[in-house]
C-alpha positions in Angstrom: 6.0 -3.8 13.1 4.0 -0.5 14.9 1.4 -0.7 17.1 0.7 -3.2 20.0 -3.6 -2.3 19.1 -5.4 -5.7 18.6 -9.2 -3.7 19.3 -10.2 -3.3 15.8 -13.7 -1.9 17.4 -12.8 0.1 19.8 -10.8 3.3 18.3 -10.3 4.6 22.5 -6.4 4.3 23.9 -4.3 1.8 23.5 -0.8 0.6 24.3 2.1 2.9 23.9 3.5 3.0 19.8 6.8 2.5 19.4 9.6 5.1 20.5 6.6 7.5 21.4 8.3 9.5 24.1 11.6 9.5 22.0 9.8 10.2 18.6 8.2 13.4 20.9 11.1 14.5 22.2 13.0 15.1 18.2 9.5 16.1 16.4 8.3 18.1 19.6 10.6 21.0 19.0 9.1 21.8 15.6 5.8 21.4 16.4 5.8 23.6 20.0 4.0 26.3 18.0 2.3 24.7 15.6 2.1 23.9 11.7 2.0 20.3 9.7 2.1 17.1 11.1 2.6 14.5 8.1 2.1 11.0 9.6 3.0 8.7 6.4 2.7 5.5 8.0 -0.8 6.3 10.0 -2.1 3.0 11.0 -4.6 2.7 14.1 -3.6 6.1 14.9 -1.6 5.8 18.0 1.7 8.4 17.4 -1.0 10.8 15.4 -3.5 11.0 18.8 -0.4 11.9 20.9 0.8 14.8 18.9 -2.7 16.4 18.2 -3.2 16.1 22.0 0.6 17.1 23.2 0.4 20.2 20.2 -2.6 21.5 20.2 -1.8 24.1 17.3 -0.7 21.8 14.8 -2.5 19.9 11.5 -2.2 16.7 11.2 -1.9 15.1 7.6 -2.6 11.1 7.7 -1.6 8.5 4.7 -2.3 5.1 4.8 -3.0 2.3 2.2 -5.0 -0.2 4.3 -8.4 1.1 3.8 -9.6 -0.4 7.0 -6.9 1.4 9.2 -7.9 4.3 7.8 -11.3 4.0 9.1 -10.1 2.9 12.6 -8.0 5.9 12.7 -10.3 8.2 11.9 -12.9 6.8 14.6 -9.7 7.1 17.1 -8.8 10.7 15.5 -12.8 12.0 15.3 -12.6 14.4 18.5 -9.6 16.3 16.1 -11.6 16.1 13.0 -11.1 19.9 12.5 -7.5 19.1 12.5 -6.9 16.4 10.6 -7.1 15.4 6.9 -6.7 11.8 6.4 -5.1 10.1 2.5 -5.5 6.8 1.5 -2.3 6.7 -0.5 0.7 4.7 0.1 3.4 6.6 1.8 5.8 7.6 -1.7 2.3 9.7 -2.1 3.3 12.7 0.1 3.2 15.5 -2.9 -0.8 13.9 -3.5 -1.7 14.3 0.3 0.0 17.4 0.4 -2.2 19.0 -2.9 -5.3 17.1 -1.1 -4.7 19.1 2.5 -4.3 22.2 0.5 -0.8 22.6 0.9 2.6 23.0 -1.1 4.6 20.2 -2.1 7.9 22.1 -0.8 9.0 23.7 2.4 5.5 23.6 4.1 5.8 21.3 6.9 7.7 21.1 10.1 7.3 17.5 11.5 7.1 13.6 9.9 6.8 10.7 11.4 7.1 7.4 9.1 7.3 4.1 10.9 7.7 1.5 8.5 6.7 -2.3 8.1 3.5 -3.9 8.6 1.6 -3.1 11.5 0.1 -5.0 14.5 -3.5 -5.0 13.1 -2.1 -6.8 9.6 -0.5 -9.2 11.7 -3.2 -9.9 14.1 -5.8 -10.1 11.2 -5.4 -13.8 10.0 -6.9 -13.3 6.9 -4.4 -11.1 5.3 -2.3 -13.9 5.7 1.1 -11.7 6.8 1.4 -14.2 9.9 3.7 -17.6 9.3 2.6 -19.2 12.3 -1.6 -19.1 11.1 -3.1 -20.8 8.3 -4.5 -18.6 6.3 -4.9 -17.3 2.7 -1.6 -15.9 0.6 -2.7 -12.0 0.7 -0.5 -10.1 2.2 -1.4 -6.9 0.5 -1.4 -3.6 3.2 -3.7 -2.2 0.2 -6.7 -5.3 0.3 -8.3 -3.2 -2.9 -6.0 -4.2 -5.2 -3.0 -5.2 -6.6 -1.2 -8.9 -6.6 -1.4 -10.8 -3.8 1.7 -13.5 -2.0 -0.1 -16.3 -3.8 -0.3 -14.4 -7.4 3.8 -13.8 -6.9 4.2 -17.5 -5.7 2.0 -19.2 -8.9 3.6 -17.3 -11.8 7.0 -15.9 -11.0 9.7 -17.2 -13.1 12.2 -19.4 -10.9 15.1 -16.7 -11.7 12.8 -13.7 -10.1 11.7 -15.7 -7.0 14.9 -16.6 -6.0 16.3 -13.2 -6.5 13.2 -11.6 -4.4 14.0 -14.5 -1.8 17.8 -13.5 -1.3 17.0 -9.7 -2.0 14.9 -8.9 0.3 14.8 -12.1 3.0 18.6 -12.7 2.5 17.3 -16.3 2.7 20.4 -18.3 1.9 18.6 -21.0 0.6 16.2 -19.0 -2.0 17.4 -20.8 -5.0 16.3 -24.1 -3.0 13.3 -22.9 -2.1 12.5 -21.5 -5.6 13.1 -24.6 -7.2 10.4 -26.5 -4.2 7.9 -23.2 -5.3 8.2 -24.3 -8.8 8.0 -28.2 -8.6 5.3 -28.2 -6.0 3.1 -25.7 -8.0 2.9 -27.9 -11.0 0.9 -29.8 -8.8 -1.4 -27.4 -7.1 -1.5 -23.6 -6.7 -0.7 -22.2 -3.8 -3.5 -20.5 -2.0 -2.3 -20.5 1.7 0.1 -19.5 4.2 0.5 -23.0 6.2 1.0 -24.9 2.2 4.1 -22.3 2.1 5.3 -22.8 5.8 5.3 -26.5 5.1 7.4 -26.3 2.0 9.6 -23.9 4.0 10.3 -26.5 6.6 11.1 -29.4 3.9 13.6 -26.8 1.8 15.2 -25.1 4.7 18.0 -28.4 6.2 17.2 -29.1 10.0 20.8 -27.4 11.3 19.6 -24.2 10.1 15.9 -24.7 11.2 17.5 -25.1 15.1 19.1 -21.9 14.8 18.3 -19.6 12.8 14.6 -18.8 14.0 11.7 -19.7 12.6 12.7 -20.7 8.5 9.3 -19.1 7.2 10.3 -15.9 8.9 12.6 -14.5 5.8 10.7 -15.9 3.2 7.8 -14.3 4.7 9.3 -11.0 4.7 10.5 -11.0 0.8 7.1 -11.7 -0.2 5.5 -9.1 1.6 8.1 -6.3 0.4 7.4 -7.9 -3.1 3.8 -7.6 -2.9 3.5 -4.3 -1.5 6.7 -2.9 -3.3 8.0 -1.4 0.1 11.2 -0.5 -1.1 10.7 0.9 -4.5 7.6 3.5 -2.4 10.1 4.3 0.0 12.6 5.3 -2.2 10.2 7.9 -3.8 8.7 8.1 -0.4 12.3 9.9 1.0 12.9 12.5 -1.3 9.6 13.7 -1.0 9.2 13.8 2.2 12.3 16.0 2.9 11.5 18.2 0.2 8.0 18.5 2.1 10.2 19.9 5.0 10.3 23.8 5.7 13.8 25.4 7.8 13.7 24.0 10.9 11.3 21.2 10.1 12.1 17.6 11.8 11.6 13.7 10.4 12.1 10.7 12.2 12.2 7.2 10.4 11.7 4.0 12.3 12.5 0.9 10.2 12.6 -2.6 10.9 14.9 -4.4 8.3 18.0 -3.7 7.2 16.9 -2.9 3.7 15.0 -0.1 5.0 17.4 1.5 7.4 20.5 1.3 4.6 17.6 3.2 2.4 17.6 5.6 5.1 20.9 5.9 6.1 22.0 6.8 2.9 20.1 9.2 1.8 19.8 11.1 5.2 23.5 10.7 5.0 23.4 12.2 1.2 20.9 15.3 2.2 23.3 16.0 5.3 27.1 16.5 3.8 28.5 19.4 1.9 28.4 19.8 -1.5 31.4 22.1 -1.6 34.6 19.8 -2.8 36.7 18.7 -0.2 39.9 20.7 -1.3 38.2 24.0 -0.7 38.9 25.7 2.7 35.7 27.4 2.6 31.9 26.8 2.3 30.8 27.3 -0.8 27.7 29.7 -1.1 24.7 27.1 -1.6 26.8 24.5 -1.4 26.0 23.8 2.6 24.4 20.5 3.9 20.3 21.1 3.4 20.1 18.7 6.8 21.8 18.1 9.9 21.6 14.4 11.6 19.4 14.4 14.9 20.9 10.8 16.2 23.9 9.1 16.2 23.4 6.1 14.0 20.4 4.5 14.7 19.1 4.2 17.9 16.9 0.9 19.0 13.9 0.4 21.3 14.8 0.2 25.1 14.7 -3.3 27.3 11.9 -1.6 28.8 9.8 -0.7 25.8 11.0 -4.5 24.2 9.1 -6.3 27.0 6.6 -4.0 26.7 6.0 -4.7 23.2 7.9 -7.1 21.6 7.0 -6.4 18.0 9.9 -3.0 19.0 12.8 -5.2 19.2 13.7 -5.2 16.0 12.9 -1.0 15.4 15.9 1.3 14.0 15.3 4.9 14.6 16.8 7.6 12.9 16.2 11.7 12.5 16.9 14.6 11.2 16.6 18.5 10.9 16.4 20.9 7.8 18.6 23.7 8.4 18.7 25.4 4.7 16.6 25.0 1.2 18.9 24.6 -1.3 18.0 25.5 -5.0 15.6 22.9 -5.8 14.8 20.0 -4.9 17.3 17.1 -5.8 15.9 14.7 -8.5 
């Protein structure tokens, strides 16, 4: 979850986004003289504002796939307009935004921010129906233009594929349980809101694990809304092209907020970062150099301060790195 913004009319300042000051102190050294800013999560604008004022010399290109954010942040973003060219795309859309600003694919940017997961607006809206704990219509789609929504994936998947999204991407230990209570209880009537779910959730999930392990919609909630808006499969794309996208010197940070994400990360920053040269070789081979170097150790989390500042941070993994070479091209 990003921003703490709940003003969906007024696009002045707001509360702090998460990690600003430490997502300024990695991306700040690339961006001290200027060039491309690629903001691939935008949302309300909060990060995006800070570097344009903080750098005054650099570009800022802005994707987002919630049409109505976009228009938020581009109220919030007007006195930069010169600056600034703004994408609805999803983030795995990079090379797009990229042609769109005018720019190359490759090695033409020095900074990007992506801070993953639904943002505080999505929650706070309860009619896209991402919130377990208000009634409200089975959207859940970051995109509201189109697509399939929670209630579309509840009403006509298969009871194999709901269970497998359940324990894939909740790691709800009960999804074959709940799966079989989808299936049965659909027969009946069609699902078509959040609290109809939240109640079956309560029945499926037994009381012991109710009283401890946090609210039982919460995981549930989470699968379908990396179902719906295929999180994982964009990031995946989204990676790559984003540190392809990076010129020498360039920086990206990453905040995720599940585990799925981060091990997405992790890997492939780890991947992008180690020599290619084999391992019984006492020297570098020519080309064969890491293309990245690793800005943090492991991931670093939100502060107690910044947690009870905005809670929505606590769960937040950070992680960044640096392109120190370009090697041949670009790694499929």
């Amino acid at each position: 979850m990003r921003e703490v913004e709940v003003n969906h009319e007024d696009p002045g300042p707001r509360h702090v986004p998460v990690l600003l000051r430490r997502a300024d102190e990695i991306l700040g050294p690339a961006l001290s003289s200027g060039g491309v800013l690629i903001d691939a999560t935008l949302g309300l604008g909060g990060h995006a504002e800070h570097f344009l004022r903080t750098y005054p010399a650099i570009r800022l290109v802005g994707l987002d796939r919630d049409t109505e954010a976009l228009r938020l942040a581009g109220a919030r973003l007007r006195p930069f307009q010169d600056r600034i060219t703004l994408v609805h795309t999803r983030y795995d859309g990079i090379p797009q935004a990229l042609h769109e600003a005018g720019l190359p694919a490759r090695n033409s940017v020095r900074a990007i921010l992506m801070d993953l997961g639904v943002s505080s607006m999505q929650l706070d809206e309860a009619d896209r129906g991402f919130a377990y704990s208000v009634d409200a219509p089975l959207d859940m789609r970051m995109d509201s233009t189109g697509g399939p929504t929670a209630a579309d994936v509840l009403n006509t998947y298969s009871h194999g594929e709901l269970a497998r999204i359940l324990k894939t991407y909740g790691e709800e230990r009960f999804a074959g349980r709940i799966a079989s209570e989808i299936v049965k209880r659909r027969q009946r009537r069609p699902f078509t809101t959040s609290g109809e779910l939240v109640e079956l959730l309560y029945d499926a999930i037994p009381a012991a694990t109710r009283r401890t392990g946090g609210h039982p919609a919460k995981r549930t909630f989470q699968a379908l809304r990396i179902e719906v808006n295929r999180e994982l499969e964009s990031l995946e794309a989204a990676l790559p092209a984003a540190l392809d996208a990076l010129e020498v010197g360039g920086r990206i940070v990453v905040m995720s907020y599940q585990s799925l994400e981060d091990k997405l990360v992790k890997q492939l920053f780890a991947q992008r970062s180690a020599s290619r040269t084999p391992v019984d070789l006492p020297v570098e081979l020519p080309g064969m150099g890491p293309e990245f170097r690793l800005l943090t150790r492991g991931a670093e989390k939100a502060s107690e301060d910044e947690i009870a500042e905005n809670p929505r941070a606590a769960p937040v993994r950070m992680r960044a790195a640096e392109r120190i070479q370009v090697v041949g091209e670009a790694r499929a």
